[in-house]
C-alpha positions, 0 to 999 in steps of 0.5 A: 474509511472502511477498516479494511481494503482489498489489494489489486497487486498480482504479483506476476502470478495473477492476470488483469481478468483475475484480479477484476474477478477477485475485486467482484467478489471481494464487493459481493463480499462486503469489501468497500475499500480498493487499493489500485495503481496504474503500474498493475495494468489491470485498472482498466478491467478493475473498473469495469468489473466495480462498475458491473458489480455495483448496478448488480448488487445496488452499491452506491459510488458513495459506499466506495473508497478507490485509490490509485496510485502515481507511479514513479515514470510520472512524477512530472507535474504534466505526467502526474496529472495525467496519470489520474486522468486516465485512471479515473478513465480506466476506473470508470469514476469521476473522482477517486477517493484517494491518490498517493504518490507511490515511491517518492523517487522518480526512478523507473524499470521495466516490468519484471526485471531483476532486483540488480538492475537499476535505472542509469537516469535514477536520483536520490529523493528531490523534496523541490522536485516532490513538491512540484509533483504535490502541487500538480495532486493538489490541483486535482483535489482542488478540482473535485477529481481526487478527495484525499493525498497519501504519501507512500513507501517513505521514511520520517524524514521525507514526510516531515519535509512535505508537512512542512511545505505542502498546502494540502496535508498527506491523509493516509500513508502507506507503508509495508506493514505487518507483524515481522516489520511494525515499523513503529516510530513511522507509525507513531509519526503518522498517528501524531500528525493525523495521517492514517496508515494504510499497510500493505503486505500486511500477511508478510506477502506470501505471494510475492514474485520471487525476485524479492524473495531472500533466504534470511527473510522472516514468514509471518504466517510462521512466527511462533507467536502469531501461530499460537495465537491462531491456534488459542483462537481458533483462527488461521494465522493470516487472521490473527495478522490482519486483526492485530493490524484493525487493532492497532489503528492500521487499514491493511488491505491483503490480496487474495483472488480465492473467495475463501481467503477474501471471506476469511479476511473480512471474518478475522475483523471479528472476535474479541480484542487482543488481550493485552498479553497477546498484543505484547507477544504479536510486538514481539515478532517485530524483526526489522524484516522489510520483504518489498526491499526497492533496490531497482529504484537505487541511483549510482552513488548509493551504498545500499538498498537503506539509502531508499529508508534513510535509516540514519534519520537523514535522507540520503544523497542530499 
């Protein structure tokens, strides 16, 4: 698996045409990972822009790594698959390299609503329900249509239940990581069961849509000591973020559609590593600052937005 990806999320600022453009780029670039989803709407034109750019450049599928995701309207065992169906459609691709489930609730909202608003045929986490949706991916990989399974936006207690049960483990999973939200223990959980992290948001998502924005919210880009960091080393704060994620041990894969923000990525890779001085003061930054918060996928009964995080160890409204 490359060592980093490029996001395909537009955040209601970008449209399906732009984010196929930036994907184009970011291949002539270099890019060899893509990280899509079916909710973004824009799998289609994605496909068609890997498709073109990959008779153009000379790219072999082989060279490639596409994942897609399962959205949370598609948890049925039916629906699940079919919704692979038609993003190995949309993506042009026979198989895709990665598919993961990408809330582990079946809770659902229309595009663009507020964080208030909530499904009124929303539920607490199902492991029987999850697990009959698994055995549907499993089919698929079984098939040939999908090499590898990946869990997403899920405490340790969730995975711990499908490790258990699963006949096919979890490869990857992906989780909001960045340097203000580390989350640790669930990293070290999936570096001891041999599952990959993957993390999303990894810049502290400078770009993401103002209804999930909230005044106490960290930045990143601004703590202190990823600023000094860049500054000593010449770097942009944004590479000083995605180089402490490689080294860490986890894929991140930032969105960008500006040919000068996917260069710049791909450069932060370089360098020499962090010295053991500087990766104490990037795991000094840490502050618990969660930025995609989920509270649309909330289910009456549940006190906060935590019950999505089961922060007690326990999952919450069993």
């Amino acid at each position: 698996m490359p060592p980093i990806g490029v996001g395909t999320f537009g955040s209601d600022r970008y449209g399906p045409d732009e984010v196929a453009a930036a994907v184009a780029t970011a291949l002539r670039l270099g890019y060899r990972l893509i990280d899509c989803a079916s909710v973004y709407g824009n799998e289609a034109q994605i496909g068609s822009a890997i498709e073109a750019a990959m008779a153009r450049l000379g790219i072999e599928r082989s060279e490639l790594r596409i994942m897609t995701k399962v959205w949370n309207d598609a948890h049925e065992p039916e629906a699940a698959v079919a919704s692979v169906r038609h993003s190995l459609a949309d993506l042009r691709c026979d198989r895709v390299d990665v598919v993961f489930v990408h809330w582990p609730f079946p809770n659902h909202h229309a595009a663009g609503v507020d964080v208030d608003s909530r499904d009124p045929h929303a539920s607490p986490y199902d492991d029987e329900g999850f697990m009959r949706l698994w055995a549907a991916l499993e089919s698929l990989v079984d098939e040939g249509a999908v090499a590898a399974l990946e869990v997403s936006n899920v405490s340790i207690a969730k995975p711990s239940l499908i490790l258990a049960d699963a006949r096919i483990a979890p490869t990857f999973l992906e989780a909001e990581l960045h340097p203000t939200v580390q989350q640790g223990e669930l990293f070290q959980f999936a570096v001891d069961h041999g599952i990959q992290p993957i993390g999303y948001s990894p810049l502290g998502s400078p770009s993401r849509p103002e209804r999930d924005r909230a005044p106490e919210d960290a930045v990143d880009l601004e703590a202190s000591a990823v600023v000094s960091i860049a500054e000593s080393r010449g770097l942009h704060p944004a590479q000083v973020c995605l180089k402490w994620a490689v080294e860490r041990g986890q894929i991140p894969i930032p969105f960008s559609v500006k040919e000068e923000q996917l260069r710049s990525n791909l450069e932060a890779l370089g360098g020499e590593p962090f010295s053991p001085a500087e990766v104490d003061a990037l795991r000094g930054v840490e502050r618990n600052n969660r930025l995609i918060k989920g509270q649309v996928f909330l289910w009456e009964g549940a006190d906060s937005r935590l019950d999505l995080w089961d922060v007690d160890g326990r999952i919450a409204g069993r």
